[in-house]
Structure formats: structure tokens, C-alpha cells
C-alpha positions as CSV (number, residue, x, y, z in Angstrom):
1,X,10.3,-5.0,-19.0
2,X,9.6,-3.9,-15.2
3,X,12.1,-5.9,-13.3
4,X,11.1,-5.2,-10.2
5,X,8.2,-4.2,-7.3
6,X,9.9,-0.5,-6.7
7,X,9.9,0.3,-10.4
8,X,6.2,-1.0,-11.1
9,X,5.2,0.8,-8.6
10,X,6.3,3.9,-9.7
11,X,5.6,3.4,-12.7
12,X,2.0,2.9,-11.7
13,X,2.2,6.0,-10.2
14,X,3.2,8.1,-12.4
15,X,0.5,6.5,-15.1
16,X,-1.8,7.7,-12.8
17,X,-0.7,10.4,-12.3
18,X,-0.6,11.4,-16.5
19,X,-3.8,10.0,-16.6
20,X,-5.4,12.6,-14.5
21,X,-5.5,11.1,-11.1
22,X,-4.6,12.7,-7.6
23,X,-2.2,9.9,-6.0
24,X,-1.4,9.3,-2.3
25,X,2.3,8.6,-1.7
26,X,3.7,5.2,-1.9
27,X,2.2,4.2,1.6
28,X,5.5,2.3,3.2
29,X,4.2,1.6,6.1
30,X,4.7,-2.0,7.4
31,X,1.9,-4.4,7.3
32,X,-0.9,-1.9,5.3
33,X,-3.3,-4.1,2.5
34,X,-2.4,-1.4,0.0
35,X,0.2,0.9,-1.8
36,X,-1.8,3.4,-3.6
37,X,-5.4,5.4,-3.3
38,X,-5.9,7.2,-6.7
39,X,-8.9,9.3,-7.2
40,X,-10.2,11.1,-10.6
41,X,-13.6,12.7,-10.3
42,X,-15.8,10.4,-8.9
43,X,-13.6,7.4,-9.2
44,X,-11.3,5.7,-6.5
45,X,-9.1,3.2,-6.5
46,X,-7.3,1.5,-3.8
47,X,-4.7,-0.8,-5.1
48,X,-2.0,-3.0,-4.2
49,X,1.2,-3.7,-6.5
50,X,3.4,-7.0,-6.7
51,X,5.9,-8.5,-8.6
52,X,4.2,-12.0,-8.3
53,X,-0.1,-11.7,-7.9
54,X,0.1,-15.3,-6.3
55,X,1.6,-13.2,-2.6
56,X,-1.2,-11.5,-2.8
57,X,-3.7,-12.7,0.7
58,X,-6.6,-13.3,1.3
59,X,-6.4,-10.8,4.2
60,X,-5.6,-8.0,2.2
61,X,-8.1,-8.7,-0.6
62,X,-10.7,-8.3,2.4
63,X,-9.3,-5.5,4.0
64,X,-8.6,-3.7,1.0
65,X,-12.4,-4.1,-0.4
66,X,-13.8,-3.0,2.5
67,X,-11.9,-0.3,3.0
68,X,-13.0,0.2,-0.8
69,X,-16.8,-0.1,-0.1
70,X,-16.7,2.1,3.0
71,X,-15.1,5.3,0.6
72,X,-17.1,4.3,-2.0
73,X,-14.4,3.1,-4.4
74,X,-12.8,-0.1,-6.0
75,X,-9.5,-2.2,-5.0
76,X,-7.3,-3.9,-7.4
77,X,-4.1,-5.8,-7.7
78,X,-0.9,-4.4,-10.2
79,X,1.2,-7.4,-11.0
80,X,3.7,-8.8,-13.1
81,X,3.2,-12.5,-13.3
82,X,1.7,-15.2,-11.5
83,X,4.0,-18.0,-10.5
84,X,3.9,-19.6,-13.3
85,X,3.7,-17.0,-16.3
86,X,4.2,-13.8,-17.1
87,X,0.3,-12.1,-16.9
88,X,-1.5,-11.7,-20.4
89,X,-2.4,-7.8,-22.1
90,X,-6.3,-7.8,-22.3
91,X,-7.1,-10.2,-19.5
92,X,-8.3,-9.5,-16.2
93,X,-7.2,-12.0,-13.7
94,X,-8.4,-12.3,-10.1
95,X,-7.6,-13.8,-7.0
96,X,-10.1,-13.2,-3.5
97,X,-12.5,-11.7,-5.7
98,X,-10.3,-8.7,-6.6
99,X,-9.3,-8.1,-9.9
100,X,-6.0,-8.1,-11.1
101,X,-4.3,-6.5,-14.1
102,X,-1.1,-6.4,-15.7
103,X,0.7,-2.8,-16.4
104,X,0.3,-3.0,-19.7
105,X,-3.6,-4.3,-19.0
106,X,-3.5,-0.8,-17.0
107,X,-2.0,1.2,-19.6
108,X,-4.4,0.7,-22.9
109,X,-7.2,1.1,-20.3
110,X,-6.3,4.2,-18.9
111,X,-3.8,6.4,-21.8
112,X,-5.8,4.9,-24.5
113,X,-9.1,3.6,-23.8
114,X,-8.8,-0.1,-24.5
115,X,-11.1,-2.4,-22.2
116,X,-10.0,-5.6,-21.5
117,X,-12.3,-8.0,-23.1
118,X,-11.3,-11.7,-21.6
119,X,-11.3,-12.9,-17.7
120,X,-9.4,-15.3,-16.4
121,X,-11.2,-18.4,-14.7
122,X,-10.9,-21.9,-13.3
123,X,-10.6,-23.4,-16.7
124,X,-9.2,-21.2,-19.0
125,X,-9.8,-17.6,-20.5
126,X,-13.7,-16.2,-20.6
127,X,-15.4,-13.2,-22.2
128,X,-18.9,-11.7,-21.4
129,X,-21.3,-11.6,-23.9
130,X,-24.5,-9.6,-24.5
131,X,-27.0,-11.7,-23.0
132,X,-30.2,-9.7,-24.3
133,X,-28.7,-9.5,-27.7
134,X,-27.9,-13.1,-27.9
135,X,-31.4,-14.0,-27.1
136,X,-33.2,-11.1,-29.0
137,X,-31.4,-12.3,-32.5
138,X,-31.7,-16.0,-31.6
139,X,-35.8,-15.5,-31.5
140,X,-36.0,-12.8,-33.8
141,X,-34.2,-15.6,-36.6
142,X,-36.2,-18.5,-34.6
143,X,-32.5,-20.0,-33.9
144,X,-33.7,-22.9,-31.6
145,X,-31.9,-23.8,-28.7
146,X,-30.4,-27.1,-30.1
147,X,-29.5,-25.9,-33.0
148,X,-27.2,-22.9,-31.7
149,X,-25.7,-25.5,-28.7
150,X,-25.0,-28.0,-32.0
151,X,-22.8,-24.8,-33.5
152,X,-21.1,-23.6,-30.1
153,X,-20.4,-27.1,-29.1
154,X,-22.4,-27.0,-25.8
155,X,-25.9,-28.0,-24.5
156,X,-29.1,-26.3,-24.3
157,X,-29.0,-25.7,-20.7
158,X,-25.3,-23.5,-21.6
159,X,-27.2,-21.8,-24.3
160,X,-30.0,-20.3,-22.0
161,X,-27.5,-19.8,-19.1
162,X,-25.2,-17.5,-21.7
163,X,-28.3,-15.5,-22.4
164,X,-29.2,-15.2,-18.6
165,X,-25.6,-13.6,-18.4
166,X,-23.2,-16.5,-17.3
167,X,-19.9,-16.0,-19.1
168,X,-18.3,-18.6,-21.7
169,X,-15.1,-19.3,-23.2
170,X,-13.5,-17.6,-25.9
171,X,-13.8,-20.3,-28.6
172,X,-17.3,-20.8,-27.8
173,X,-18.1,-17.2,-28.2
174,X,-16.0,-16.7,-31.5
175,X,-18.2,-19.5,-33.0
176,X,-21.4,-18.0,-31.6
177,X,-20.7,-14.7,-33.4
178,X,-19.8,-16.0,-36.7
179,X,-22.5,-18.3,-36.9
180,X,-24.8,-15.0,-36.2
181,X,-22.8,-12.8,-37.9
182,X,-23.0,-10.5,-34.7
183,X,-20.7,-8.7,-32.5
184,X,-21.6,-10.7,-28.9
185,X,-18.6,-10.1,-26.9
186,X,-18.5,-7.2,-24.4
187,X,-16.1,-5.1,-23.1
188,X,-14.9,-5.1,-19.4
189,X,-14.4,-2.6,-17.0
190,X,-11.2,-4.3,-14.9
191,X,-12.1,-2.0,-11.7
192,X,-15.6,-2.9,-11.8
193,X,-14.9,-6.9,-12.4
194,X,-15.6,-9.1,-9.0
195,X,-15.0,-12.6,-9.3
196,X,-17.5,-13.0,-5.8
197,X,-19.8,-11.2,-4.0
198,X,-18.8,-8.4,-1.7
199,X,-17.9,-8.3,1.0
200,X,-20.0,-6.5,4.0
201,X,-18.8,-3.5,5.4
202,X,-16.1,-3.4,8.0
203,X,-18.0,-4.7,11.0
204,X,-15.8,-7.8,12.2
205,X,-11.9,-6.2,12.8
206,X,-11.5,-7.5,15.9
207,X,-8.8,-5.0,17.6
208,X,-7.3,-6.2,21.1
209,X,-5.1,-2.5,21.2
210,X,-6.6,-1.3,24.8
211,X,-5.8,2.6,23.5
212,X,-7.7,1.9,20.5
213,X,-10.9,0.3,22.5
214,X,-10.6,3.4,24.8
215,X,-10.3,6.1,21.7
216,X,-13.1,4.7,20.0
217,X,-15.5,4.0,23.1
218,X,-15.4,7.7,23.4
219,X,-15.9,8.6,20.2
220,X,-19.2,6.5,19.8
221,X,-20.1,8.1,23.6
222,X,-20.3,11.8,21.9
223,X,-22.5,10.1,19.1
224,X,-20.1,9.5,16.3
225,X,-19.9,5.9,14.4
226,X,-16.5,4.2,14.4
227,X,-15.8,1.4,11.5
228,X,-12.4,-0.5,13.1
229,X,-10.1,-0.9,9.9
230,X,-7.5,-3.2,9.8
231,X,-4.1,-3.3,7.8
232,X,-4.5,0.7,7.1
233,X,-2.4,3.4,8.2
234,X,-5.6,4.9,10.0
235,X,-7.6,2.7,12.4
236,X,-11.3,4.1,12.1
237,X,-13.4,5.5,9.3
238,X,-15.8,8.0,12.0
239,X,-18.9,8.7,10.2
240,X,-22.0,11.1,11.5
241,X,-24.6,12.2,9.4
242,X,-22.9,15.3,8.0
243,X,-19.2,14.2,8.2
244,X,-16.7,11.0,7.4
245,X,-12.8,11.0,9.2
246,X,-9.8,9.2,9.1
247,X,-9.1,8.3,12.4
248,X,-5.8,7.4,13.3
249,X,-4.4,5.9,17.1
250,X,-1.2,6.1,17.4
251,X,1.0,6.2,20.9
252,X,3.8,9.4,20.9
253,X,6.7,8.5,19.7
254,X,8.3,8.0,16.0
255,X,5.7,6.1,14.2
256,X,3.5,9.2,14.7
257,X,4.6,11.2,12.5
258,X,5.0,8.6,10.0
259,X,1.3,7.9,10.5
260,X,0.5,11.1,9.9
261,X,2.3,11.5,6.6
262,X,0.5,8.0,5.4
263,X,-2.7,9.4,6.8
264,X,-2.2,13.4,5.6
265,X,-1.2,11.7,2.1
266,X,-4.9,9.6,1.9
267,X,-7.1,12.8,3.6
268,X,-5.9,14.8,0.6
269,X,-6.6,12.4,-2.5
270,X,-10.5,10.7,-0.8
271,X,-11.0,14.5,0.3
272,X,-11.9,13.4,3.9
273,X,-10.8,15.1,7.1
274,X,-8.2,13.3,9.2
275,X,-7.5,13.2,12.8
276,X,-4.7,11.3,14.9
277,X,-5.8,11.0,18.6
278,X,-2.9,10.0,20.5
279,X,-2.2,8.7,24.5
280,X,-0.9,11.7,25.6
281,X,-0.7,15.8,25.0
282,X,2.9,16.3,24.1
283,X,2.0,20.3,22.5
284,X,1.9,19.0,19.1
285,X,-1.2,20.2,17.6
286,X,-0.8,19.4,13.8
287,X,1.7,16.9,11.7
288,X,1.7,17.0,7.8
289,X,-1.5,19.3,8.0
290,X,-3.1,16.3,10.4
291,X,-5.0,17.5,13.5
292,X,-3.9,15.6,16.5
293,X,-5.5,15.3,19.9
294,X,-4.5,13.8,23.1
295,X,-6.7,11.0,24.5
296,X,-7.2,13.6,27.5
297,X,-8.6,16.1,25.5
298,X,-11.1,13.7,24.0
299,X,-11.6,12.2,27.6
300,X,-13.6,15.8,28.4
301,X,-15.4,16.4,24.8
302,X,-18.8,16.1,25.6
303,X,-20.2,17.4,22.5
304,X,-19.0,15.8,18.8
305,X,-19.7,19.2,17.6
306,X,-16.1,20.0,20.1
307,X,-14.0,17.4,18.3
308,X,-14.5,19.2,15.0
309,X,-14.1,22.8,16.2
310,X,-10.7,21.0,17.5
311,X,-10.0,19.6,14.2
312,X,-10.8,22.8,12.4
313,X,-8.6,24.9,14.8
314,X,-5.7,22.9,14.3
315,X,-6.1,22.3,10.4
316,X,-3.2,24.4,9.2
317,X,-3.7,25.9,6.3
């Protein structure tokens, strides 16, 4: 058993890893929503790992979805247990509307295929069923409604609810599918699995940092957008129509080049470009392959077109 947060995270990794994906760094960093971005082809996956899923906030969960909609991936919770029990295999949990999994939950899914197939919910452990099978094979028989609520042990109203897609226990399904002698249970994707509605994109940080105002009031001057993020080694996602960057802020001094390890680390597994603007020009052009450019410099860019020539200059390769 994984006794503890360091060893479930890399073991996490390294799952990843033999599954295929490219995998930032650990991202130590203090304060950041999330531990890991993994990508493999076209999918991405921001997630956070913990010992105990009930420390997981409700701050992160937000910041870490968002970040997740704005790169065009999905965010998810590694834990161990809740506070109470250890976390089933099979089941996905959730708490904030992200989905959380056990290791071993992770592990069939990824090295050998397994879905889960049950969600946890207020109330005990649900499974999806096939709502248009359901209802095709209950007509097609001329099952009424009353007479398959009388098997499941549930009303009518359930009955047409379950075949407009709401979920329903376990037990309820089980005697659903023997009575029909059908398979109705579906299989789950856990990274696709949202207990709520998304969120909208990242257009409420509020960010009282006077350097950061300054950076990005500049950058939206030359024409580029600038999403604040919050609790994320970078502080913008810069978007145009033909280009996305990682923006980071960061003051000279040590945390720089810590930043730009963190940030370096994501730029290479989303396959953006990064960026690290900083408050003054101390001669450092590059750190960890990561452009940087003095808030001066970007003062007298009057072009955006200027910022990437900068960026592509200082790119090493």
C-alpha cells in the first residue's frame, strides 16, 4: 500500500509515464492547484494528488478546471482515502465537480483498459445506464411503466427519468437487467465524469499584484488577450488568433528561476510557447529554454508581432 503523498505521486508519474504520456515535473511550487499536466495525443490532464481527497478545495477544483478548459484538457484528483475510508477500485468519486480516482481506479484504466463503471453520490454508489436502450427494449416488449417501477422498486416518474439519462443505484440497475435480460450498465470515462456544470473560463481572478496589472495592460495594448490564472506557476494564458503563451510575472530574484523550471516543465508537455516577463533587464535572456523579457523591453514593443520575434530569438535551442 502507498503510505504516503511523495510516493503516490510518483508513482502516478511514472504510470503515466509507462502509459505513454509526456509528464511535467512534479510542480513544487508553493500554493499551485496542481501537481501534474500529462498529455498523450490529444489528451490532457491536469491533476492534483493527495493522501486524503477530503483536503482537496474548492479553490483549487476551480482553478484547476479552468485552467483545464482554457488548454483544452481535463483535471482530476489522485487520492488515497477519504477521511473516513480507504477509496474503492471501480468507483469514481468527486468532490467540486472534479472527479477523483483511486491509484488503483487509475491503473486498470490506463495499463489495462478497465473503465470504471460506478460513481459515487449523495446516497450511495451509482451507475449510468443506457438510456435509449432501456426505453427501446421496454416499448419494443410493451414493458409498461408500472410494471418495470414494480420490479426495480421505484416509481414511474424514476423509470422515465432513467431513460432520459439520470443515473440510479446499483441495486436498482442489477434488477433492471435481469428482469430484461439486458446488459444496461455503461462504462465511465473517469476524466470525462463532472459531477456539475463547468465552470466558465478564467475571467474573474482578481489579481491586486501592481507588476502583474502593468505586464498585462501592455500586453492587451499591442493587441494580445490575457486570461489572469490563479494558483499556477504562470500568471496569464496570452492568446491571439494564431498563437497561445504561458505568461509568467515574476520579480528578479530566486523564485525566477524556479518559475521558470515549473513553467519550462508545462511549455514542453501542452506544447505552448512560454515567456517570463520580469521588472527589470538583469542580461538574462533565457532560463530552462524560457524566454524572458524585462518589463522595459515590453514598455517599447509596439507591435505583438515584436514580442514573438523576442521570444523566438531567445528560444534556445
Amino acid at each position: 500500500m502507498i503510505k504516503n503523498r511523495e510516493k503516490l505521486l510518483e508513482d502516478v508519474r511514472n504510470l503515466l509515464i509507462e502509459c505513454g504520456f509526456y509528464v511535467t515535473d512534479p510542480i513544487s511550487l508553493k500554493g499551485i492547484s496542481f501537481d501534474l499536466i500529462a498529455r498523450r495525443d490529444d489528451q490532457l490532464l491536469i491533476l492534483k494528488v493527495l493522501q486524503n481527497m477530503d483536503a482537496f478545495s474548492k479553490e483549487d477544483a476551480e482553478q484547476m478546471r479552468k485552467l483545464a478548459s482554457a488548454l483544452g484538457g481535463h483535471s482530476a484528483v489522485i487520492a488515497l482515502r477519504s477521511s473516513s475510508k480507504k477509496l474503492g477500485e471501480g468507483i469514481i468519486y468527486s468532490r467540486f465537480g472534479t472527479p477523483i480516482l483511486s491509484f488503483d481506479t487509475l491503473n486498470e484504466y490506463l495499463r489495462e483498459g478497465v473503465p470504471p463503471f460506478i460513481f459515487a453520490a449523495p446516497g450511495g454508489l451509482y451507475v449510468k445506464i443506457d438510456s435509449d436502450l432501456l426505453r427501446n427494449i421496454r416499448r419494443a416488449r410493451n414493458i409498461s411503466l408500472g410494471t418495470l417501477a414494480e420490479i426495480a422498486g421505484v416509481s414511474r416518474k424514476a423509470i422515465q427519468m432513467y431513460e432520459e439519462g439520470m443515473g440510479t443505484m446499483i441495486e436498482i440497475a442489477m434488477k433492471m437487467e435481469e428482469f430484461l435480460s439486458e446488459p444496461l450498465v455503461l462504462p465511465l470515462n473517469p476524466f470525462e465524469y463532472s459531477a456539475s456544470e463547468s465552470l466558465p473560463l478564467m475571467d474573474d481572478f482578481v489579481d491586486d499584484d501592481m507588476l502583474h496589472e502593468d505586464i498585462f495592460r501592455m500586453l492587451k495594448t499591442i493587441g494580445y488577450s490575457v486570461l489572469p490564472t490563479a494558483r499556477c506557476p504562470f500568471e496569464a494564458i496570452t492568446t491571439d488568433e494564431k498563437i497561445m503563451l504561458l505568461t509568467g510575472v515574476e520579480r528578479y530574484g530566486p523564485m525566477l528561476e524556479k518559475k521558470a523550471n515549473a513553467v519550462a516543465s508545462i511549455s514542453k508537455v501542452v506544447e505552448k510557447k512560454a515567456v517570463i516577463i520580469t521588472d527589470k533587464d538583469a542580461h538574462v535572456k533565457s532560463l530552462r529554454k524560457t524566454p524572458v523579457i524585462a518589463r522595459d523591453e515590453l514598455a517599447h514593443v509596439k507591435e505583438k508581432e515584436k514580442v514573438l520575434d523576442l521570444i523566438k530569438e531567445r528560444s534556445e535551442d
